[in-house]
C-alpha positions in Angstrom: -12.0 -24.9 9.7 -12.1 -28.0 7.9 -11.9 -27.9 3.8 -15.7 -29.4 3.4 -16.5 -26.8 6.0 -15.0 -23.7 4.2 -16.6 -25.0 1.2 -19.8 -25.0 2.7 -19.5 -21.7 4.1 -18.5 -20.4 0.6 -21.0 -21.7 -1.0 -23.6 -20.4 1.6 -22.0 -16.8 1.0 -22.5 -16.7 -2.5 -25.9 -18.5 -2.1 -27.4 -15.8 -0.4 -24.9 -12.5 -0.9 -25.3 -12.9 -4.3 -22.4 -13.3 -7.2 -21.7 -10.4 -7.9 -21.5 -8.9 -4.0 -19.3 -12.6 -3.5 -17.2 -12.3 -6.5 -16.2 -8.5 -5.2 -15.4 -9.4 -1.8 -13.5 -12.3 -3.2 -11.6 -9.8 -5.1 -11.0 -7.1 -2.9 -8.8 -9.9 -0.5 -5.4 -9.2 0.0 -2.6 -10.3 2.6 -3.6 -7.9 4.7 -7.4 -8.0 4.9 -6.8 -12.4 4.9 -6.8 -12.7 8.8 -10.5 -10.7 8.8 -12.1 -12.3 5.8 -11.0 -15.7 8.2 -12.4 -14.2 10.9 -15.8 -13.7 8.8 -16.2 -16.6 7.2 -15.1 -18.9 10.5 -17.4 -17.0 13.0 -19.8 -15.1 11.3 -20.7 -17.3 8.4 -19.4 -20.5 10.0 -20.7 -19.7 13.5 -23.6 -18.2 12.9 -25.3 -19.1 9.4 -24.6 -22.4 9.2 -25.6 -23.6 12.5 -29.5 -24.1 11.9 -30.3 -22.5 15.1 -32.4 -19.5 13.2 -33.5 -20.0 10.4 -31.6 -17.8 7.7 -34.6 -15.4 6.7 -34.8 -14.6 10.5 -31.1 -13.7 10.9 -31.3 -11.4 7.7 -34.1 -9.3 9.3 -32.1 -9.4 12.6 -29.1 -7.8 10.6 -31.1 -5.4 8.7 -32.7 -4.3 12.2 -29.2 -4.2 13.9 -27.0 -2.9 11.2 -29.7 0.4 10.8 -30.0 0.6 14.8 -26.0 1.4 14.7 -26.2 3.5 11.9 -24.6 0.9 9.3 -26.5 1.5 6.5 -24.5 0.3 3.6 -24.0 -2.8 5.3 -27.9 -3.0 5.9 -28.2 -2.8 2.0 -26.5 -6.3 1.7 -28.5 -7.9 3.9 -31.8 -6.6 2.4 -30.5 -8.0 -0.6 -29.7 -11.6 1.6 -33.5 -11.4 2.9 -35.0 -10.9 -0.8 -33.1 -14.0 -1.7 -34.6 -15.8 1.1 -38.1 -15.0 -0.2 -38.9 -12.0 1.8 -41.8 -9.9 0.5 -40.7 -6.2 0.2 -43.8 -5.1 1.9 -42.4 -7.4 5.4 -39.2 -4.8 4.5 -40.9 -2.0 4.7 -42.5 -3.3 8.0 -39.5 -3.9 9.1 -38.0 -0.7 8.4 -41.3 1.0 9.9 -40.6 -0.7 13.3 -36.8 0.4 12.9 -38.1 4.1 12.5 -40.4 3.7 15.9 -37.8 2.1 17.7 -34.3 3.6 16.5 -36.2 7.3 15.3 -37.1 9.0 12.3 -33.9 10.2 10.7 -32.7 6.4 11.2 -35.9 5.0 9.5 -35.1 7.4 6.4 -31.7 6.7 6.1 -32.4 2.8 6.4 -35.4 3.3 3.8 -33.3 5.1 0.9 -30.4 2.0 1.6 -33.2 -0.4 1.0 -34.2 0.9 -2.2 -30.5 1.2 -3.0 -30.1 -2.2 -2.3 -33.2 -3.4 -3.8 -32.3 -1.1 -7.4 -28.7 -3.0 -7.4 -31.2 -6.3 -6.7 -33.2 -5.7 -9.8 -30.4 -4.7 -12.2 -28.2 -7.6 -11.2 -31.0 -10.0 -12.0 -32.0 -8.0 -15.2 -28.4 -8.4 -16.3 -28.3 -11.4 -15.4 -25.4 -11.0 -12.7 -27.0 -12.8 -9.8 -26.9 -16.7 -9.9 -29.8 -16.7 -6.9 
């Protein structure tokens, strides 16, 4: 990956994880973890965000939908903070997590719904506080 590619993709990151969420994975790197968060930021936000081919709002809601579908909740969390910071409404969310309960069952549906109004309580305090450069 070229430099004014990894800066892109850094930027992009922090863009729409959020500062703090960025700032912790940033810290949380070691030696050992290196050759993953490279493997991350070359293929899944290299790959994948950068390349135009959805729109960035679509690929949030495919993650949220995904992510609860396989039982990933926490990781659903971050990207219903990504699709908050791409302008989605919360009442498209909950639509979203509706369809997820139809398709993927109930006790899915409610597990995805209390990690989107985890993730949207973090959202609100980090911007209260002031945390969240987006």
């Amino acid at each position: 990956m070229t430099d004014d590619t990894l800066a892109r993709v850094r930027a992009r990151r922090r863009e729409l994880l959020g500062a703090a969420q960025d700032d912790a994975i940033a810290a949380a790197e070691d030696a050992f973890d290196r050759p993953f968060q490279d493997y991350a930021r070359r293929n899944v936000w290299g790959a994948t965000w950068l390349n135009g081919v959805l729109p960035a709002r679509e690929l949030a809601l495919v993650n949220i939908g995904m992510l609860a579908g396989l039982g990933r909740f926490e990781e659903m969390g971050v990207y219903v903070g990504v699709a908050r910071r791409l302008g989605v409404p919360v009442g498209q969310l909950q639509e979203l997590l509706m369809h997820i309960t139809v398709y993927c069952g109930t006790p899915v549906g409610r597990q995805a719904f209390k990690a989107a109004r985890a993730a949207l309580t973090l959202l609100l305090s980090e911007k209260s506080h002031g945390d969240d450069e987006s």
